[in-house]
C-alpha positions as CSV (number, residue, x, y, z in Angstrom):
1,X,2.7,-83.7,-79.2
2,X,-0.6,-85.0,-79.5
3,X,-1.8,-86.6,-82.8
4,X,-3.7,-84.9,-84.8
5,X,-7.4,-87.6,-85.6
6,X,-8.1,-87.6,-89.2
7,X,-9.9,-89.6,-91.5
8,X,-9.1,-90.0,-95.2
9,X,-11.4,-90.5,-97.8
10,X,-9.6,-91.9,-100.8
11,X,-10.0,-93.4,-104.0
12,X,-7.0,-95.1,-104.0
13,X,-4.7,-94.7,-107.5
14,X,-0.7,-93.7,-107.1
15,X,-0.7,-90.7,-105.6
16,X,-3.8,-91.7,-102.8
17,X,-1.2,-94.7,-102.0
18,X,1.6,-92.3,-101.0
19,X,-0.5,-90.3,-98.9
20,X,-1.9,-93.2,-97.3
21,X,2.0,-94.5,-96.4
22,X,2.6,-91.0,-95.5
23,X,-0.1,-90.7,-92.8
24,X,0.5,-93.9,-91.1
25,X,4.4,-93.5,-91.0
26,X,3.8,-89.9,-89.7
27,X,4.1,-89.5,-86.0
28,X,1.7,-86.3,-85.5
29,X,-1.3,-88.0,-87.5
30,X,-3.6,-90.7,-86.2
31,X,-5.5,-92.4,-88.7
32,X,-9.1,-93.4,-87.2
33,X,-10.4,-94.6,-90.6
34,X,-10.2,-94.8,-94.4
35,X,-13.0,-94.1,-96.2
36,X,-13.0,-94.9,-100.3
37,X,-15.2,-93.6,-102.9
38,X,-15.1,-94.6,-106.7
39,X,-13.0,-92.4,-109.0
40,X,-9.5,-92.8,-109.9
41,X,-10.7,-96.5,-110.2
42,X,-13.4,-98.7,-109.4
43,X,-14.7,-98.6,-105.9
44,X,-13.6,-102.5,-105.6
45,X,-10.1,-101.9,-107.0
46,X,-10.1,-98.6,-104.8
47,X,-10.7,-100.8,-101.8
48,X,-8.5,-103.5,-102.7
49,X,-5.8,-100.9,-103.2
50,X,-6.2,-99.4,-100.0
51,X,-6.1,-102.8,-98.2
52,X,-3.0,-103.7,-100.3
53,X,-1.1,-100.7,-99.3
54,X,-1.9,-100.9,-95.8
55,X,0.0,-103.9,-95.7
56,X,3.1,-102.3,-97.3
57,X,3.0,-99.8,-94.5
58,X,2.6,-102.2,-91.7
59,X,-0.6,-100.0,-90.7
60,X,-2.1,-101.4,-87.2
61,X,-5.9,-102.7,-88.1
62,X,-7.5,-99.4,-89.3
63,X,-10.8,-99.5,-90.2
64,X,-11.8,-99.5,-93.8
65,X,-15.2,-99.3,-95.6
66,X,-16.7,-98.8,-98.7
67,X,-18.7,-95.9,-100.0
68,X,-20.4,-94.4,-103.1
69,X,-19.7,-96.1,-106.5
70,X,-20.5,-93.3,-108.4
71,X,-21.0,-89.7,-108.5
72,X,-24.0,-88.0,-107.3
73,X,-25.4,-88.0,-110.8
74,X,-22.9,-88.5,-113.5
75,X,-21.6,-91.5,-114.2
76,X,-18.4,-92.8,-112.8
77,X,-15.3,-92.1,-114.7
78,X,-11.6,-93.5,-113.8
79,X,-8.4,-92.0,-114.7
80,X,-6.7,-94.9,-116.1
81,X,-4.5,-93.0,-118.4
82,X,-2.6,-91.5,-115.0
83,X,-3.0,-94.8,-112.6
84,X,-3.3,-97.2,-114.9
85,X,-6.6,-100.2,-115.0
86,X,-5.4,-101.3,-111.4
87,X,-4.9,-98.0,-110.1
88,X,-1.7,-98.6,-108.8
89,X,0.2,-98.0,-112.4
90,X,2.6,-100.9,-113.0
91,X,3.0,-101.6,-108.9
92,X,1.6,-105.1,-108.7
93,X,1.0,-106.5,-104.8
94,X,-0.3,-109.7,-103.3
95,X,-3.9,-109.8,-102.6
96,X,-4.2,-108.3,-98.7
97,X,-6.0,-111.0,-95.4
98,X,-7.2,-107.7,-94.3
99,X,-11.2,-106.8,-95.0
100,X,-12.9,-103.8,-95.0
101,X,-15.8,-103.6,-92.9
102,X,-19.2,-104.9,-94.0
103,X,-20.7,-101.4,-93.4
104,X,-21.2,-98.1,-95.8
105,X,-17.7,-95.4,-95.2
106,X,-20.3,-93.1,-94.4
107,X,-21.8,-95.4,-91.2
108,X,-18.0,-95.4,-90.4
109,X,-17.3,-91.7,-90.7
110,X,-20.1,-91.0,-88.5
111,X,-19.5,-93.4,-86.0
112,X,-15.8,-92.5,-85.4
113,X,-16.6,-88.4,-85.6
114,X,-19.6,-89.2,-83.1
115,X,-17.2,-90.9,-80.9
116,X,-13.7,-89.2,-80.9
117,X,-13.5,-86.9,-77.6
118,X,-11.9,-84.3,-79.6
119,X,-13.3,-82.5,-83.6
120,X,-11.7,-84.6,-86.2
121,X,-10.1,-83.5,-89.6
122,X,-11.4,-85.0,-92.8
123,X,-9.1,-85.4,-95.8
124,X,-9.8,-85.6,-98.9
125,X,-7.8,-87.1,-101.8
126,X,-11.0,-88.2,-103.9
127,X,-14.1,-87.0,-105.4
128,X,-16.4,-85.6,-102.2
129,X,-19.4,-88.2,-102.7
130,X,-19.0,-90.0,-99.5
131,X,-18.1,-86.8,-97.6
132,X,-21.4,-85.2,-99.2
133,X,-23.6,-87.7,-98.0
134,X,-22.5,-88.0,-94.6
135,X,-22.8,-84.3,-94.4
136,X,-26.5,-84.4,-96.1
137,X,-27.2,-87.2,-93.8
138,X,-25.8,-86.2,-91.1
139,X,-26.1,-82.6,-90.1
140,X,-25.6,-82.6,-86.7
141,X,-21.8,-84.1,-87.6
142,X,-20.6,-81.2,-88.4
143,X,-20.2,-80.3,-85.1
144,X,-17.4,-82.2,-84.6
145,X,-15.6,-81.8,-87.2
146,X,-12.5,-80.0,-87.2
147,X,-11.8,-78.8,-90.7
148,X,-12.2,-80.3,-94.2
149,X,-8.7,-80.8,-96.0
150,X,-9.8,-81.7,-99.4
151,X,-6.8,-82.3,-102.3
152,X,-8.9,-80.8,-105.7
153,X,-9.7,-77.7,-107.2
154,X,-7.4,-75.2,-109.1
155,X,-6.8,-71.1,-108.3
156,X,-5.9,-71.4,-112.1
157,X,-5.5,-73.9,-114.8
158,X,-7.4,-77.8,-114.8
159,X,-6.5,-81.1,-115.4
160,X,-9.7,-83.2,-116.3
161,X,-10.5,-80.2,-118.4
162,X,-8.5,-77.4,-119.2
163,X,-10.2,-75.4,-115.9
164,X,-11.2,-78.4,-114.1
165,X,-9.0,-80.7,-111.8
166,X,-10.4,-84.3,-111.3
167,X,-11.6,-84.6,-108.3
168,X,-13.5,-81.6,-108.3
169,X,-14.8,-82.6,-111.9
170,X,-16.1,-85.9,-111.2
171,X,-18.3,-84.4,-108.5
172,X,-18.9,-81.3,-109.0
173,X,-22.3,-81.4,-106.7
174,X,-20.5,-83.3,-104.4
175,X,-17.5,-80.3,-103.9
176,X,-20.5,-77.9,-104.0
177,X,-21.9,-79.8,-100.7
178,X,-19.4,-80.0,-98.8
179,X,-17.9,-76.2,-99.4
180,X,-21.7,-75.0,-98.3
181,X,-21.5,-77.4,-95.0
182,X,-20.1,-74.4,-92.8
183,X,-17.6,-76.5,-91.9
184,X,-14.1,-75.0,-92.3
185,X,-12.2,-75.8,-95.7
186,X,-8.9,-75.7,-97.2
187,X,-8.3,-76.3,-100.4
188,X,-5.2,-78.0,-101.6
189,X,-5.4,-77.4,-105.1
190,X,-3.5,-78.1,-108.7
191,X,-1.6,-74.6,-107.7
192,X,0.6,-76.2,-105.1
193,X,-0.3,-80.5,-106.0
194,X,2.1,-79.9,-109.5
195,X,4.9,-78.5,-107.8
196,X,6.2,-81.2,-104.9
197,X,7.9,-84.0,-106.7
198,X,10.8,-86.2,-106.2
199,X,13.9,-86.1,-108.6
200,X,13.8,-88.9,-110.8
201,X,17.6,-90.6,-110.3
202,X,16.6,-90.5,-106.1
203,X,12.8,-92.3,-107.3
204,X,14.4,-94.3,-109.3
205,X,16.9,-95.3,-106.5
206,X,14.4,-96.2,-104.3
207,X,13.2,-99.3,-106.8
208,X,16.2,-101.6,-105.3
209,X,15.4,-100.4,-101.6
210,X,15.9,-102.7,-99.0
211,X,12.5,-102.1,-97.6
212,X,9.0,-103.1,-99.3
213,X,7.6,-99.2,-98.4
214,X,11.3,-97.8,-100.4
215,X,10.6,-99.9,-103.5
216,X,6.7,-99.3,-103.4
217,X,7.4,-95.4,-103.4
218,X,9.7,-95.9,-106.0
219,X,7.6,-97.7,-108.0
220,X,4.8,-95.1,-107.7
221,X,7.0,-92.4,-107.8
222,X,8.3,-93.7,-111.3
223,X,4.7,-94.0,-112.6
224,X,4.7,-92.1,-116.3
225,X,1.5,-90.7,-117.0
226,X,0.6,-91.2,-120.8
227,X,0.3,-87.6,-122.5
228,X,-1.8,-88.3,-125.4
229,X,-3.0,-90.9,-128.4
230,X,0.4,-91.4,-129.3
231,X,1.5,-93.1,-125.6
232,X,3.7,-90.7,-125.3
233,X,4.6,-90.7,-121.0
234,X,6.5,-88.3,-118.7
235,X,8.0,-88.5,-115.5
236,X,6.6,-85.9,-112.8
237,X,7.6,-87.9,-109.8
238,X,4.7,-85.8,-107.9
239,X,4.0,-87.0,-104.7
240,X,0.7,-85.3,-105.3
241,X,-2.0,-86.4,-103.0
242,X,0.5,-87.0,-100.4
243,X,1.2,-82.8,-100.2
244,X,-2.2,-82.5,-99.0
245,X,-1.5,-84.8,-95.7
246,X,1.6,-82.9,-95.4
247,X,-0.1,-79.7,-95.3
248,X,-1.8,-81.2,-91.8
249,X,1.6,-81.2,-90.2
250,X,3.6,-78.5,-91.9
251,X,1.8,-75.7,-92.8
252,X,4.0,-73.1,-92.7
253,X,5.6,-74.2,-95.8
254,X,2.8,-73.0,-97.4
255,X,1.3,-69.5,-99.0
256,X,-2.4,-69.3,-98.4
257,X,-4.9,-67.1,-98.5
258,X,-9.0,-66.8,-97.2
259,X,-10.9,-66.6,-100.6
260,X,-14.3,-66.5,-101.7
261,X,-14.9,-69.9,-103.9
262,X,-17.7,-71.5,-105.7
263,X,-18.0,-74.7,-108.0
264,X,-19.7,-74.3,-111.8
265,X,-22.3,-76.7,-112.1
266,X,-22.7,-76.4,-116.0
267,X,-21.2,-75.7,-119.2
268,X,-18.0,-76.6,-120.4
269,X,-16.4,-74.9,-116.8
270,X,-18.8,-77.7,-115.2
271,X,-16.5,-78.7,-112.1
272,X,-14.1,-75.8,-112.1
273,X,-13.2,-74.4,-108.7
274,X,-13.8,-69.9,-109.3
275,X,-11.2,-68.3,-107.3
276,X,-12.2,-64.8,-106.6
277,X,-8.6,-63.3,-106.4
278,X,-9.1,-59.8,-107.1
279,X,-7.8,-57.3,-104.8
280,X,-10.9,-54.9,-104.7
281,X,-14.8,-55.5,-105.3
282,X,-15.7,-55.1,-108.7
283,X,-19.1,-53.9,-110.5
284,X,-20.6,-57.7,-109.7
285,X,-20.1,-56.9,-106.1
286,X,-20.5,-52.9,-105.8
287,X,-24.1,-53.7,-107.9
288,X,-25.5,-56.6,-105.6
289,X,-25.1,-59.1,-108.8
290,X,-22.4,-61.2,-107.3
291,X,-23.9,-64.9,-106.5
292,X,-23.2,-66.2,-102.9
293,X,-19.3,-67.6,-102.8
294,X,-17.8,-69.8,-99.8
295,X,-14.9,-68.4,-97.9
296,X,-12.4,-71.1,-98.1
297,X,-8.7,-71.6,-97.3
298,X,-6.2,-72.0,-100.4
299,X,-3.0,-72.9,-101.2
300,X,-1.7,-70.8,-103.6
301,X,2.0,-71.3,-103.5
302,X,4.3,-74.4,-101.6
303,X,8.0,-74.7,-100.5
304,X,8.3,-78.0,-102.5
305,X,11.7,-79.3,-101.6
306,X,10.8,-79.1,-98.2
307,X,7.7,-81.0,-98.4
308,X,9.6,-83.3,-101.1
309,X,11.9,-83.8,-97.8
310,X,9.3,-84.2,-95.5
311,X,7.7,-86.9,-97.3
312,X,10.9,-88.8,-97.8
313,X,12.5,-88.4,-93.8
314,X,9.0,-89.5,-92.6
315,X,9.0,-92.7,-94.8
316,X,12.8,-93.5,-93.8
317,X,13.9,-93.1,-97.0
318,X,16.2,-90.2,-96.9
């Protein structure tokens, strides 16, 4: 089988880090670059992390670069209460002798789409600056892209907001770009992201593996996100971002469906993903009111256990 070429575009916190170990260990995905953009952290701790964690996987020397720092007009805004101020939650590695390259991600993107013989497949596990620019910048790329596999968005409830998921939210322009590029999208969205986790005795297991990747899952798998003022945490043991990649290699463990999708750009929905899931046209539509919407992929429903399994039989560790 040949290898599917991707790129990711990451802003590396815990769950970025497993999909990052993920793709590298998997045998159907080749990994041209990594792109990383500002937003669960910092874009210098999101680069550091990135370089860190390539080193865990014993990655051959795939490019890296940095991209935006911020949203397109909104400030940034980490999620520190999920991945903690490094990014990584408690995980603490030694500083990495790799370097990312002394160009913008989006010189990068466009230089190894331009070149690959074959439409590459962008993936998405972070706000969509960098992927927006490249697009606005350059056009003509789109060409030879594949499809965009972006982890963000919701068919129903948010996270950033109580209709917003993160990514989506931090750049909501951004998200509106890209799903108005024409290039194919699927969404891999809040709906299916909360349901894949590991049980918590086999995560916690993998803390006193004999391998550094087995105890660097474990120790992002164990990460307890902090529920409110009172520091209150829970265990999820989502392997979250990581879903999305898995989506790229088996996608028939997942229920999707070709919907019409738009991003709100104001208000208190400001970053929410509208999922147009009725069944029949409605007045909106039958009048000529309805706004133009983007036909996009989503996942609306996952065989988590199996994906739970793929994650861990790709790594080694089950």
């Amino acid at each position: 089988m040949t290898a599917l070429p991707v790129i990711l575009d990451v802003d590396t916190g815990v769950d970025d880090a497993l999909a990052i170990l993920f793709a590298v260990a998997h045998p159907g995905i080749d990994v041209l670059g990594i792109s990383c953009v500002a937003g669960n952290a910092s874009l210098e701790r999101v680069v550091e992390n990135t370089l860190r964690i390539l080193d865990v996987a014993g990655s051959p020397d795939i490019p890296v670069a940095a991209g935006a720092r911020r949203p397109l007009i909104e400030p940034a805004r980490s999620a520190s209460h999920v991945h903690g101020e490094g990014g990584l939650g408690t995980l603490r590695l030694p500083p990495s002798d790799r370097s990312a390259l002394p160009i913008s991600s989006i010189e990068l993107m466009h230089t190894l789409i331009s070149q690959s013989a074959v439409p590459v497949t962008l993936v998405a596990l972070a706000p969509q600056t960098n992927l927006a620019l490249l697009l606005r910048q350059y056009p003509d790329i789109a060409d030879n892209i594949e499809r965009i596999v972006f982890m963000g968005g919701s068919a129903s409830v948010g996270n950033a907001t109580a209709v917003a998921e993160f990514n989506v939210w931090h750049d909501p322009e951004a998200a509106a770009i890209v799903l108005d590029s024409g290039v194919p999208t699927f969404m891999y969205g809040l709906d299916v992201f909360n349901q894949v986790g590991v049980d918590e005795n086999v995560a916690s297991a993998l803390l006193e593996h004999d391998s550094a990747v087995g105890r660097t899952v474990g120790s992002l798998l164990t990460n307890r996100v902090v529920l409110g003022s009172d520091k209150s945490s829970e265990y999820t043991g989502l392997i979250g971002d990581a879903g999305a990649v898995c989506a790229l290699v088996d996608p028939d463990a997942l229920r999707t469906e070709l919907r019409p999708v738009r991003v709100e750009l104001g208000g208190y929905g400001r970053g929410q993903t509208l999922v147009d899931l009725r069944r029949w046209p409605g007045e909106d539509v039958v009048h000529g009111l309805a706004e133009e919407w983007e036909t996009v992929e989503i996942a609306l429903d996952v065989d988590a256990p199996r994906y739970a399994r793929l994650f861990l039989e790709t790594l080694g560790l089950a």
